[in-house]
MARFI-701276 format. One record per residue: residue number from 1; residue in one letter; x, y, z of N, C-alpha, C in turn. Coordinates in nm, 3 decimals. Layout:
REM residues N
NUM,A,X,Y,Z,X,Y,Z,X,Y,Z
...
REM end
This chain:
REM residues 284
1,X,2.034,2.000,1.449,1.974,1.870,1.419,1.838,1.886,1.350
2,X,1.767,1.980,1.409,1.632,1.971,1.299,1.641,2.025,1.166
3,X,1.756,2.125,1.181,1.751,2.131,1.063,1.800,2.011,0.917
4,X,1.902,1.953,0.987,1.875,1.804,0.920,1.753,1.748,0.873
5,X,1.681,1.736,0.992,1.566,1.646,0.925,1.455,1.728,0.833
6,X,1.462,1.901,0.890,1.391,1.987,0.777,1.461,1.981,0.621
7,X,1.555,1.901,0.601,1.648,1.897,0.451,1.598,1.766,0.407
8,X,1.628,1.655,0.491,1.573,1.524,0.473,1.440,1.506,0.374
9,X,1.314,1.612,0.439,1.151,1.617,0.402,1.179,1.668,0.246
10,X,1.295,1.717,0.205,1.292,1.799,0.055,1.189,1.908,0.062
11,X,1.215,2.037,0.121,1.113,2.153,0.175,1.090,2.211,0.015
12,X,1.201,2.221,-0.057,1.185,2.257,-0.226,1.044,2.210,-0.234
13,X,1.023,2.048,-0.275,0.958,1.976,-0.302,0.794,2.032,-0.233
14,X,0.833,1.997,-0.105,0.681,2.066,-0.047,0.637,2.192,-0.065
15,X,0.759,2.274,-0.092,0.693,2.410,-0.083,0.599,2.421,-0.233
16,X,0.648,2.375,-0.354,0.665,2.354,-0.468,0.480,2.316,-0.517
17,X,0.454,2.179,-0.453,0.343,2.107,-0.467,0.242,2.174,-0.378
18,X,0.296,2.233,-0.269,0.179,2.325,-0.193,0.148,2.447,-0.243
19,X,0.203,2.519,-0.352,0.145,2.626,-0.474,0.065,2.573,-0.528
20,X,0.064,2.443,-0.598,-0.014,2.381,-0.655,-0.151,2.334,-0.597
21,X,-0.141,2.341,-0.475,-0.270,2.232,-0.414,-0.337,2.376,-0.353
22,X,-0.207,2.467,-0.364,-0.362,2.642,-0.267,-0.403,2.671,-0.432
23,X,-0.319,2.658,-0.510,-0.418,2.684,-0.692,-0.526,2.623,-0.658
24,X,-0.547,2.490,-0.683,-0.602,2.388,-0.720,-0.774,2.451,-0.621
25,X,-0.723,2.459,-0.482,-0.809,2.477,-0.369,-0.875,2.639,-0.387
26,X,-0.814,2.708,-0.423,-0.838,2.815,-0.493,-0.948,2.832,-0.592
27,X,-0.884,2.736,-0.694,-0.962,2.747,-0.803,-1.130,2.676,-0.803
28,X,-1.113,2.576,-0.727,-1.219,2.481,-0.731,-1.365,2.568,-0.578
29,X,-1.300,2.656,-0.504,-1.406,2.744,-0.423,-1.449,2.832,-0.473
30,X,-1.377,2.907,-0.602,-1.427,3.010,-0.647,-1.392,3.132,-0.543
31,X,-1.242,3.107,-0.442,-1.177,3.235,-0.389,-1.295,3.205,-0.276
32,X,-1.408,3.134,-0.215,-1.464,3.118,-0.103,-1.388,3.034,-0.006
33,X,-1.311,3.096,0.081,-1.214,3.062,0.157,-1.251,2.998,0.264
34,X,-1.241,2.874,0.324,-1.203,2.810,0.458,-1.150,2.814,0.509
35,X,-1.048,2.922,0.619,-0.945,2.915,0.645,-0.875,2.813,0.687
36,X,-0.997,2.733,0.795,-0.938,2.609,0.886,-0.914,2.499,0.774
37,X,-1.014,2.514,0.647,-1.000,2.370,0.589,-0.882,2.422,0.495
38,X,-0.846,2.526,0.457,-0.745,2.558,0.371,-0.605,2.516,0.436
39,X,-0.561,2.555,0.610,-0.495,2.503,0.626,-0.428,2.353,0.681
40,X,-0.572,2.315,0.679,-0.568,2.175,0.699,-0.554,2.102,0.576
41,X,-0.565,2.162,0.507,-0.539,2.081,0.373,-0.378,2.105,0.304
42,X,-0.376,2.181,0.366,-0.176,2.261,0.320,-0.107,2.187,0.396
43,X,-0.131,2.159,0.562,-0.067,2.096,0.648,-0.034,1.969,0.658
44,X,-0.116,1.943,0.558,-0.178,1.734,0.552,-0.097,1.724,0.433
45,X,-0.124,1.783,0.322,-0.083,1.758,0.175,0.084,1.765,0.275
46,X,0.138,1.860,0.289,0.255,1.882,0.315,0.323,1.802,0.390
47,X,0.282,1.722,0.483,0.348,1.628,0.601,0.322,1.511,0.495
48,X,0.259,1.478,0.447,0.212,1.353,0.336,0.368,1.367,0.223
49,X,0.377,1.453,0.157,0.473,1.465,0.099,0.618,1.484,0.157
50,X,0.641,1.563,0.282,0.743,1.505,0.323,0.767,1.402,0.389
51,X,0.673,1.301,0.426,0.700,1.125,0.431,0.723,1.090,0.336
52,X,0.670,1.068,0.225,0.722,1.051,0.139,0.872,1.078,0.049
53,X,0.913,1.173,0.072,1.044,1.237,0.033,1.134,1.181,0.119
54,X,1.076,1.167,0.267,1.202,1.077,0.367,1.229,0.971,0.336
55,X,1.118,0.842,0.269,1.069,0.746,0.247,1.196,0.710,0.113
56,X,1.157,0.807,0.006,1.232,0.794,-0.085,1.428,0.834,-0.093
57,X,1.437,0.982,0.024,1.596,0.923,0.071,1.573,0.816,0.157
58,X,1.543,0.741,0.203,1.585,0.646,0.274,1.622,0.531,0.155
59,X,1.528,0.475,0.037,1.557,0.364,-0.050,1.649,0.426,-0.123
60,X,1.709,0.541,-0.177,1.742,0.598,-0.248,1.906,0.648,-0.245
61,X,1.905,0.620,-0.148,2.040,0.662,-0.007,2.169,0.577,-0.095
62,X,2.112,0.478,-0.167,2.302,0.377,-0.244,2.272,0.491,-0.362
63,X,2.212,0.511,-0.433,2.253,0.587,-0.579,2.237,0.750,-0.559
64,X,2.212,0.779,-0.476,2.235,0.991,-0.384,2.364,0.915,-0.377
65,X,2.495,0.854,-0.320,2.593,0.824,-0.285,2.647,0.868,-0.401
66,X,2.629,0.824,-0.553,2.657,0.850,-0.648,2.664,0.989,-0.717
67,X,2.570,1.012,-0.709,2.525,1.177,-0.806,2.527,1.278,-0.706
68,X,2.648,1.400,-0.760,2.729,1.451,-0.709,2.623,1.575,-0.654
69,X,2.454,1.600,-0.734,2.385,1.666,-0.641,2.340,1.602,-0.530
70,X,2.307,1.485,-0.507,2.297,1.414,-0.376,2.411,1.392,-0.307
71,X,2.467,1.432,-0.296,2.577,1.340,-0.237,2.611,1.365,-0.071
72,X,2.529,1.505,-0.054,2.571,1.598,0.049,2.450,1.539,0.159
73,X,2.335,1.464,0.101,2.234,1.462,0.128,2.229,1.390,0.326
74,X,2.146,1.400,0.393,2.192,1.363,0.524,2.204,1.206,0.563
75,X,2.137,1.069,0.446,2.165,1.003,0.507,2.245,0.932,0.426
76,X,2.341,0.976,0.320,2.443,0.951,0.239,2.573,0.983,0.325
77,X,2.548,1.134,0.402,2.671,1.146,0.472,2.645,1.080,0.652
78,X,2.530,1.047,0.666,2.516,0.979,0.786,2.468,1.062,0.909
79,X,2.446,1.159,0.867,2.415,1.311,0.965,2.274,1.269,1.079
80,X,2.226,1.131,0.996,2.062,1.130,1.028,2.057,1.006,1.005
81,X,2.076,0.899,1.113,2.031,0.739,1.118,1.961,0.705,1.049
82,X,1.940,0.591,1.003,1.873,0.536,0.902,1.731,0.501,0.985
83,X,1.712,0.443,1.145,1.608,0.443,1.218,1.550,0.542,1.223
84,X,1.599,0.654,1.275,1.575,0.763,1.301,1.485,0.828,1.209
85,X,1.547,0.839,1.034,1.478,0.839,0.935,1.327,0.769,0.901
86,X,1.354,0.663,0.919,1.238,0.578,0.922,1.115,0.608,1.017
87,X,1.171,0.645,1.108,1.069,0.700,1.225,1.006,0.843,1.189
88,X,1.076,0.908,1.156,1.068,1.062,1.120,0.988,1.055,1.024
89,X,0.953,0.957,0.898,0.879,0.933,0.804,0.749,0.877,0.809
90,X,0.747,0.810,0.895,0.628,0.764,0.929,0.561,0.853,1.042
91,X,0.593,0.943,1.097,0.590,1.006,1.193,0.513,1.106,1.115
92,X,0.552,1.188,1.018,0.512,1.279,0.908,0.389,1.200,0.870
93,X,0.415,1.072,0.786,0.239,1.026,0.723,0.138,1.027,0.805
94,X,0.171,0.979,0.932,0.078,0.969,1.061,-0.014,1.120,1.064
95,X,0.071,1.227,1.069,0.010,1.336,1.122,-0.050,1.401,0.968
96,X,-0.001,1.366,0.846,-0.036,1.416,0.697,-0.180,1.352,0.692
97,X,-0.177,1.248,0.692,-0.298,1.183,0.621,-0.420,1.161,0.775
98,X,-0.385,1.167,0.867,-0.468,1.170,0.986,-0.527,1.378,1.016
99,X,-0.477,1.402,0.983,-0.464,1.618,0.961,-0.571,1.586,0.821
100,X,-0.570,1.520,0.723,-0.676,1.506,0.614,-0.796,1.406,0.636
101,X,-0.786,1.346,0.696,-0.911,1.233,0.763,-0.976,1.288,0.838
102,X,-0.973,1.402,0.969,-0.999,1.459,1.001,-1.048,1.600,0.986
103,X,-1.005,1.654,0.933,-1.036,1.805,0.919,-1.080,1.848,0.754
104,X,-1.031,1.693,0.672,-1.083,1.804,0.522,-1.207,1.686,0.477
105,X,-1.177,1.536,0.395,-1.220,1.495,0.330,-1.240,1.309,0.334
106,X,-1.222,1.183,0.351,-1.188,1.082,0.298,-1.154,1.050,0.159
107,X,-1.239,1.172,0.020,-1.158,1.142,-0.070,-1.048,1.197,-0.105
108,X,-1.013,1.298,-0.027,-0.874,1.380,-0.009,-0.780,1.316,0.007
109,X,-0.787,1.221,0.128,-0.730,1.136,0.184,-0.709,1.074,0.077
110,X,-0.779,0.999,0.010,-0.749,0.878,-0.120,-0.674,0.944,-0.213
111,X,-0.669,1.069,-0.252,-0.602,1.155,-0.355,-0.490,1.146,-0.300
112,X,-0.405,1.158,-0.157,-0.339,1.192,-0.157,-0.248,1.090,-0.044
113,X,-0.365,0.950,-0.099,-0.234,0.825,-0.090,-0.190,0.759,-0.206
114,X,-0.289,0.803,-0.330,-0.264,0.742,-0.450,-0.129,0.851,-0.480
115,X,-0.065,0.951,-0.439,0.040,1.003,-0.503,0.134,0.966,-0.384
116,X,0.096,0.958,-0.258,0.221,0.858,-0.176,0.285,0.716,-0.231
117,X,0.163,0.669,-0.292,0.213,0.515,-0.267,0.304,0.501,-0.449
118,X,0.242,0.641,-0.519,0.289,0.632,-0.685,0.431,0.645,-0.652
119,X,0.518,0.744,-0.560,0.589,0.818,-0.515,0.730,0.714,-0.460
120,X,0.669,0.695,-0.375,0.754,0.608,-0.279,0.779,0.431,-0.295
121,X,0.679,0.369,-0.383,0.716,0.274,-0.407,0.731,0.249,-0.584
122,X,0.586,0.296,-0.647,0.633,0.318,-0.802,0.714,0.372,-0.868
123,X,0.743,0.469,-0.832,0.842,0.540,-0.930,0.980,0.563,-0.877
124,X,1.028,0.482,-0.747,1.134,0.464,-0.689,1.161,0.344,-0.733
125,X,1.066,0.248,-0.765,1.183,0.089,-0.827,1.162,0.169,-1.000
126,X,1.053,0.230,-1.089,1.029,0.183,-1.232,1.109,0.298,-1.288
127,X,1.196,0.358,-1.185,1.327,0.486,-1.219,1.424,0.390,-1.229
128,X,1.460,0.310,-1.140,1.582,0.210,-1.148,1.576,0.141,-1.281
129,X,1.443,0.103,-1.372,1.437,-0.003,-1.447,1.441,0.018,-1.573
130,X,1.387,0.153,-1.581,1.278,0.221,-1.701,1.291,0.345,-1.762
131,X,1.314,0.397,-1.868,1.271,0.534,-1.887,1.139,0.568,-1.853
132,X,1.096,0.513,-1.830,0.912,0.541,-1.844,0.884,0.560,-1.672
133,X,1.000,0.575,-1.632,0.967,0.611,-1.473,0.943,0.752,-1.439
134,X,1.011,0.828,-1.563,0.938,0.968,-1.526,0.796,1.030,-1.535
135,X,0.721,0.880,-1.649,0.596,0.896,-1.639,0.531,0.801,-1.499
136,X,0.542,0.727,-1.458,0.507,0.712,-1.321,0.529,0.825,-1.223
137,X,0.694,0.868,-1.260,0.685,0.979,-1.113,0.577,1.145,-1.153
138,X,0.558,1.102,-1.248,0.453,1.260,-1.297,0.323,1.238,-1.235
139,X,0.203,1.051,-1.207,0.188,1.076,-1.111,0.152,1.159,-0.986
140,X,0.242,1.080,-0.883,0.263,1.151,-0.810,0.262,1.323,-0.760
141,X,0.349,1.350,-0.849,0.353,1.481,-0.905,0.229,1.574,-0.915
142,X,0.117,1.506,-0.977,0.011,1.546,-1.047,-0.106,1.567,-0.930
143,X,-0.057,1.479,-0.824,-0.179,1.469,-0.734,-0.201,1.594,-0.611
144,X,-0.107,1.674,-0.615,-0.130,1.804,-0.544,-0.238,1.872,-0.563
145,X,-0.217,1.936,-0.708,-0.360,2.001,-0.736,-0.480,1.951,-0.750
146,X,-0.485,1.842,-0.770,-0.619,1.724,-0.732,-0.663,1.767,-0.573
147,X,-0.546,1.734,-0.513,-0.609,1.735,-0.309,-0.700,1.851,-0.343
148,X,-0.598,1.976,-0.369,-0.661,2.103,-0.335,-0.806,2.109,-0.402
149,X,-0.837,2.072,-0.527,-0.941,2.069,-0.556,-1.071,1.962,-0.486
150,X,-0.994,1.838,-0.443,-1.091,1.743,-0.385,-1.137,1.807,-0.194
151,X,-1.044,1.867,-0.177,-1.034,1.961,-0.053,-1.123,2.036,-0.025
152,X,-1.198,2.149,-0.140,-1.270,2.235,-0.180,-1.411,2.120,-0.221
153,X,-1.409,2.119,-0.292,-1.546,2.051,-0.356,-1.605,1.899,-0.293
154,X,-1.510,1.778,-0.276,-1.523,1.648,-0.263,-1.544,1.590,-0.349
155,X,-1.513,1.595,-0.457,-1.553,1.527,-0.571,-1.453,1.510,-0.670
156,X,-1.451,1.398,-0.759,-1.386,1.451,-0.858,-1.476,1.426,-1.003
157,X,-1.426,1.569,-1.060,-1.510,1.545,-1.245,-1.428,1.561,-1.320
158,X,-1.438,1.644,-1.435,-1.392,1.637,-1.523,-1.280,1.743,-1.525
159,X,-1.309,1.853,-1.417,-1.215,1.954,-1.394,-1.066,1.915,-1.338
160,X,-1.126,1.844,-1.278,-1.003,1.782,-1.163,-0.941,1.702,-1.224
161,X,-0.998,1.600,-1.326,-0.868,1.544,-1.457,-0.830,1.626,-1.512
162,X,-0.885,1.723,-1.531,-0.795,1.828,-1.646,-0.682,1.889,-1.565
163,X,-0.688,1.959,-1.454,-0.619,1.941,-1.383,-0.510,1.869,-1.359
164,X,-0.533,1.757,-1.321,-0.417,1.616,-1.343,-0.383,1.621,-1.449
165,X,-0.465,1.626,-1.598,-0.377,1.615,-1.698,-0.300,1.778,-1.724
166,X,-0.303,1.880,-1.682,-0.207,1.978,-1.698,-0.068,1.974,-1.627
167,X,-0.099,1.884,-1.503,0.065,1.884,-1.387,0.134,1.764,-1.493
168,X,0.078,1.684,-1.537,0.114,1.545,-1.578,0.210,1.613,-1.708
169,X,0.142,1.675,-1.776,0.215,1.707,-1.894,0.329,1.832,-1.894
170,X,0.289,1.929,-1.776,0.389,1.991,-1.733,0.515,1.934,-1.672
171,X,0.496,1.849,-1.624,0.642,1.797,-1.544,0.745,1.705,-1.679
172,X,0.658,1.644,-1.770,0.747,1.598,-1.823,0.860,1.673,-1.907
173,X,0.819,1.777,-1.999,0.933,1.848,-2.039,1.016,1.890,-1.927
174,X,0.973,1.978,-1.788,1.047,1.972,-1.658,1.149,1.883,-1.652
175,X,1.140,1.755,-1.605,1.215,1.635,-1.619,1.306,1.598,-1.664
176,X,1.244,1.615,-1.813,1.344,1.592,-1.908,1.442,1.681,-1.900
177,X,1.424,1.816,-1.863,1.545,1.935,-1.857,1.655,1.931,-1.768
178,X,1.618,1.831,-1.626,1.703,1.806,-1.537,1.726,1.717,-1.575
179,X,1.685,1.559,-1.632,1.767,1.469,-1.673,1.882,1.490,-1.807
180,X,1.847,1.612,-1.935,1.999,1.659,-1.993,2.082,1.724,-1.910
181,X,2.045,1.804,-1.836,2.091,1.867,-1.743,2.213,1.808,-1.667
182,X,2.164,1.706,-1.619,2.223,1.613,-1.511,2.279,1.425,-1.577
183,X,2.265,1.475,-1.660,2.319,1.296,-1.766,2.420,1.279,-1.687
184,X,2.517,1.348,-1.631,2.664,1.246,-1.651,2.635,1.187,-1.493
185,X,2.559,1.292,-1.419,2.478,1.222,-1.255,2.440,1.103,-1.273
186,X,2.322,1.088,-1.387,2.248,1.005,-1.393,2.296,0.813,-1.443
187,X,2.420,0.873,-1.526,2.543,0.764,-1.581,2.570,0.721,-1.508
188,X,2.643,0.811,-1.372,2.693,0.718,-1.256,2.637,0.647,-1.219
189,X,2.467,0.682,-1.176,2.385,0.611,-1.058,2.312,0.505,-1.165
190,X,2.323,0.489,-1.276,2.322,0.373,-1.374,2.158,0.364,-1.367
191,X,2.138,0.502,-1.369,1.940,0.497,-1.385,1.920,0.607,-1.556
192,X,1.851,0.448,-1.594,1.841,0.501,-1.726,1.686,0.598,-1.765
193,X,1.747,0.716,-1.759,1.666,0.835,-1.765,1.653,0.852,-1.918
194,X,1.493,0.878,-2.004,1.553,0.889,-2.144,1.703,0.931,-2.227
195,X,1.735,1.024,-2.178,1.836,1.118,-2.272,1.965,0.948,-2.286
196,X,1.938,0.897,-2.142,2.060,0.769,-2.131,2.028,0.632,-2.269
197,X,1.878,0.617,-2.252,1.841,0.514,-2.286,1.777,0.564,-2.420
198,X,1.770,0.653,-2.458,1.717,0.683,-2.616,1.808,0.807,-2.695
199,X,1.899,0.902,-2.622,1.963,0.979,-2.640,1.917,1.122,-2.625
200,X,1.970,1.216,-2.659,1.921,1.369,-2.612,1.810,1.429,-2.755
201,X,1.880,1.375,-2.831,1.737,1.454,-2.955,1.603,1.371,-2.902
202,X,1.614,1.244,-2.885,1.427,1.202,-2.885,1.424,1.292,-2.753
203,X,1.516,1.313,-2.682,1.454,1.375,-2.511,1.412,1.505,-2.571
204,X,1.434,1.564,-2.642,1.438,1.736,-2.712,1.318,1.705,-2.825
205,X,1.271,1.589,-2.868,1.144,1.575,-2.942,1.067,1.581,-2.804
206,X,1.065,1.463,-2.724,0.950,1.447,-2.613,0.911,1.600,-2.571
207,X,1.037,1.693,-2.498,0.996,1.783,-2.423,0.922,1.859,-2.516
208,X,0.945,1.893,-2.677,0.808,1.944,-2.777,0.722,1.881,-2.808
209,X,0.698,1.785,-2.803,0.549,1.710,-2.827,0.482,1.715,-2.683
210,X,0.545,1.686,-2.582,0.503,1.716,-2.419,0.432,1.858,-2.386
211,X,0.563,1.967,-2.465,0.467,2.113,-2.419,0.369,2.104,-2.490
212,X,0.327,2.090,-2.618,0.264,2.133,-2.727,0.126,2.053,-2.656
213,X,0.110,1.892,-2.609,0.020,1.812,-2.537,-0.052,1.907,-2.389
214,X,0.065,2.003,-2.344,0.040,2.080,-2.220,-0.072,2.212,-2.276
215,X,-0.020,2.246,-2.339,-0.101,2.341,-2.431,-0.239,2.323,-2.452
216,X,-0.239,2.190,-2.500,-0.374,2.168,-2.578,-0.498,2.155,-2.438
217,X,-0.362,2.064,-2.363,-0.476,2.036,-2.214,-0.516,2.196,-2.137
218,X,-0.465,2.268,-2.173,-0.485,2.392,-2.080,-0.551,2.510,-2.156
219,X,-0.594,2.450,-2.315,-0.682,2.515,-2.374,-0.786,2.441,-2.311
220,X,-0.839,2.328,-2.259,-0.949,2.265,-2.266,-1.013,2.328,-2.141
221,X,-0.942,2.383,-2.058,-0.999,2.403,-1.916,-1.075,2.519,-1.976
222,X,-1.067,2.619,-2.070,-1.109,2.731,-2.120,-1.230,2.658,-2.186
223,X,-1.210,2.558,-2.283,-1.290,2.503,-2.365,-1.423,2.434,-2.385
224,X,-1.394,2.365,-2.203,-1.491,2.317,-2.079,-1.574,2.381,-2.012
225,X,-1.524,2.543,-2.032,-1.550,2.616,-1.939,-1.542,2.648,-1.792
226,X,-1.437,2.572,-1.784,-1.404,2.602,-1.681,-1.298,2.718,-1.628
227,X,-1.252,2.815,-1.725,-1.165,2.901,-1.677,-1.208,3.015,-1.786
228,X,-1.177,3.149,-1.815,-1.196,3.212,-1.896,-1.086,3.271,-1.976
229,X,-1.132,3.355,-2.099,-1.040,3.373,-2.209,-0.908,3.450,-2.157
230,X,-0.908,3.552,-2.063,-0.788,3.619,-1.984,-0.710,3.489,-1.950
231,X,-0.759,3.390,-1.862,-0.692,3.278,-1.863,-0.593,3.184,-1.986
232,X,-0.640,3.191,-2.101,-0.584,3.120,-2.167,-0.512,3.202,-2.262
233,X,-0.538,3.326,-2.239,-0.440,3.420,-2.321,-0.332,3.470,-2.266
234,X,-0.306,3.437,-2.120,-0.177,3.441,-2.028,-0.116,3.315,-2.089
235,X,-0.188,3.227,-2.080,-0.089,3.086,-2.035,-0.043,3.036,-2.190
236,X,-0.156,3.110,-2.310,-0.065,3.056,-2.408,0.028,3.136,-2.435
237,X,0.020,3.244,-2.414,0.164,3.341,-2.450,0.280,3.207,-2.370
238,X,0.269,3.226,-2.259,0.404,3.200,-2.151,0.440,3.028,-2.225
239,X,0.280,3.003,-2.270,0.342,2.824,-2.322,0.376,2.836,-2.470
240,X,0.369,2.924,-2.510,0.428,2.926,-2.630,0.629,2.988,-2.669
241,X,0.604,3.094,-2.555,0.713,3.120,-2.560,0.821,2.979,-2.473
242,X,0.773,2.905,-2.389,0.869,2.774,-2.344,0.841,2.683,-2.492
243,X,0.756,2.679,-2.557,0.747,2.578,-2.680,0.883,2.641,-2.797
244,X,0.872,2.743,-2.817,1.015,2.820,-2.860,1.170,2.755,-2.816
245,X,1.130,2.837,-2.670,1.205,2.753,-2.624,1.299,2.619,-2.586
246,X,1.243,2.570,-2.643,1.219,2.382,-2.627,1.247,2.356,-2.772
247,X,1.213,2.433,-2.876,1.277,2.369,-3.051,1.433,2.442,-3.012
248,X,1.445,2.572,-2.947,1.592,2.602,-2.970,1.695,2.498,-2.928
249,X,1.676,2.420,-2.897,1.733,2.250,-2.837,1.767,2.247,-2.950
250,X,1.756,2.227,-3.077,1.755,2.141,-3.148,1.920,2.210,-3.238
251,X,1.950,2.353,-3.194,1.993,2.433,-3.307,2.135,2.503,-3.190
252,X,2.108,2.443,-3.022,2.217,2.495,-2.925,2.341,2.418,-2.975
253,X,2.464,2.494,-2.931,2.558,2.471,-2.913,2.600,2.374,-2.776
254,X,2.574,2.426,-2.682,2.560,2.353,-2.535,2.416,2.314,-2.485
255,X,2.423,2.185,-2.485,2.301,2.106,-2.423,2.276,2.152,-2.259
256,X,2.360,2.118,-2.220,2.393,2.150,-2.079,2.302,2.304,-2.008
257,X,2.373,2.423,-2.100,2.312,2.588,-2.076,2.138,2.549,-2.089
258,X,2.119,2.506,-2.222,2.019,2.503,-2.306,1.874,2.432,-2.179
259,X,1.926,2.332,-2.163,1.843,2.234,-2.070,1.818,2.320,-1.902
260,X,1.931,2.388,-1.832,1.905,2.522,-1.722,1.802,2.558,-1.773
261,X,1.819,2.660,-1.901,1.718,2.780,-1.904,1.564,2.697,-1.939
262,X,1.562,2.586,-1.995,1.443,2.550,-2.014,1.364,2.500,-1.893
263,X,1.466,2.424,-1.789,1.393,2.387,-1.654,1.367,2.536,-1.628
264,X,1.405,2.621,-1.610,1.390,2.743,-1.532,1.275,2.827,-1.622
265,X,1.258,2.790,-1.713,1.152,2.855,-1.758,1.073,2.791,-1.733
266,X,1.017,2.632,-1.714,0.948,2.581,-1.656,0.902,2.635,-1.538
267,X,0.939,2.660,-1.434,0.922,2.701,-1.352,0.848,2.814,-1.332
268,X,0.840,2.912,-1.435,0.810,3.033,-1.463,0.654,2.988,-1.560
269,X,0.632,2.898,-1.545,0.514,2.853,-1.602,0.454,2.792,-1.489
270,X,0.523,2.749,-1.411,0.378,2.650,-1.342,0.362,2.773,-1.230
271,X,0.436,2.893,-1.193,0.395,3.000,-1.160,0.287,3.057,-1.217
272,X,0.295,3.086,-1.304,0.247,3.128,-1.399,0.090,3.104,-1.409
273,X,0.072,2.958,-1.409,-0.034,2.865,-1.396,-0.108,2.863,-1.298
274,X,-0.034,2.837,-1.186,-0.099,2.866,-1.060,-0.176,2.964,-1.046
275,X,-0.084,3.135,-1.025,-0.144,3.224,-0.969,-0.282,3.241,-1.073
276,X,-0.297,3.217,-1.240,-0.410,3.265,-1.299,-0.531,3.142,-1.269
277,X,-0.476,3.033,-1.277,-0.597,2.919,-1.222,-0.660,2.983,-1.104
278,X,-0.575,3.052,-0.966,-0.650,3.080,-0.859,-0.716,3.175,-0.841
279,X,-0.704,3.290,-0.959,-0.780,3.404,-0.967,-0.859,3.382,-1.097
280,X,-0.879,3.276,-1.187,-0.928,3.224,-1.262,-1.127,3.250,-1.231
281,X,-1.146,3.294,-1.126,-1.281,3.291,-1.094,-1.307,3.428,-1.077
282,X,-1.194,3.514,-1.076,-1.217,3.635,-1.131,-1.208,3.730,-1.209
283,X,-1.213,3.668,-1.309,-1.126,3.671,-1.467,-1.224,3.654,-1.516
284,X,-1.270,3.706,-1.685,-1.343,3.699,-1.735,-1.337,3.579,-1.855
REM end
């Protein structure tokens, strides 16, 4: 049974955004470690996001019915009451955002209800309505490495948007790779994801004008001074080689293969990103 409800929280998801928020927390101490506030800030971000993820299978539960990667999900097949759920979710925010009121920040706290409330109520109806819901759910998305930085410092400047604007622009080519990826999912559950509502070439323009926008933002952190040249000579190699990546769209045979290897190279970037942002203070 718990392990049910450990599937419910989407642990992917948390594990995923909590790389991002020990970067973020990382980057913004300069490697001067808190242990207690480091893991109070991992523990909070993390219970915050899996309320949220319960929050969202719970509204989400008629169209997972549909798309054949949800389908298995626990409260599609009923494994996990719909009360039960509800309780379990609020149960999580209680101890997420009370674990951050306590032990790290109040503007932590605010960072990291503005990506609950983007999460669970914005970008769960403006996905049903909109292509433009993947820019609401980016968002959300974006506000991990914010905590970690507002966690560390209390503040936010100009670092900490740049920041936001690097997750923001990273997730969207992301996105887009699972929505070609997953079109005929997305047909069923009648949520018009670009590739549905504009077709797969503008989705294969966006994800290159998106990296190329990711790029520019992650020269600036160098540019600002806030990171150094080792820094931006990792990340443009790795963003240049996904920008490659991302025109060979245009020239594949199978959309389907094409759109895998590009999410998955994604992935291999916001790795990528992470570990040099957090050693970024010891880098020249």
């Amino acid at each position: 049974m718990i392990k049910k409800y450990y599937h419910l929280a989407k642990p992917g998801m948390i594990y995923g955004n909590a790389l991002t928020t020990l970067a973020g927390y990382l980057f913004a101490s300069h490697l001067h470690i808190n242990p207690l506030l480091l893991l109070a800030t991992l523990v909070g971000i993390g219970c915050v996001i899996g309320s949220a993820c319960v929050f969202n299978n719970y509204i989400d539960r008629d169209i997972d019915a549909l798309m054949e990667r949800t389908q298995e999900r626990e409260l599609v097949l009923g494994s996990v009451s719909k009360h039960n759920a509800l309780s379990f979710g609020i149960l999580l925010g209680l101890i997420g955002f009370f674990t951050l009121y306590s032990f790290v920040n109040i503007l932590t706290v605010l960072m990291a209800f503005v990506g609950f409330f983007s999460y669970v109520f914005l970008y769960t109806y403006a996905k049903r309505k909109s292509h433009w819901g993947t820019q609401v759910g980016s968002i959300s998305g974006a506000m991990p490495i914010v905590v970690g930085y507002t966690a560390a410092t209390n503040r936010l400047d100009m670092a900490a948007l740049l920041l936001f604007l690097c997750m923001v622009l990273w997730q969207m080519p992301h996105f887009y790779s699972i929505a070609i990826r997953r079109i005929e999912d997305y047909r069923k559950a009648k949520i018009p994801v670009l590739p549905i509502a504009k077709g797969v070439r503008t989705t294969k323009i966006s994800i290159v004008l998106y990296i190329f926008a990711y790029l520019v933002a992650v020269s600036s952190l160098t540019a600002f001074g806030y990171t150094g040249y080792i820094f931006e000579i990792v990340m443009m190699i790795v963003g240049i080689i996904w920008l490659i990546r991302s025109v060979q769209g245009f020239t594949t045979t199978d959309d389907i293969v094409w759109a895998k290897k590009t999410f998955l190279f994604s992935l291999v970037v916001l790795m990528t990103f992470s570990v040099m942002l957090a050693l970024s203070p010891l880098l020249p």
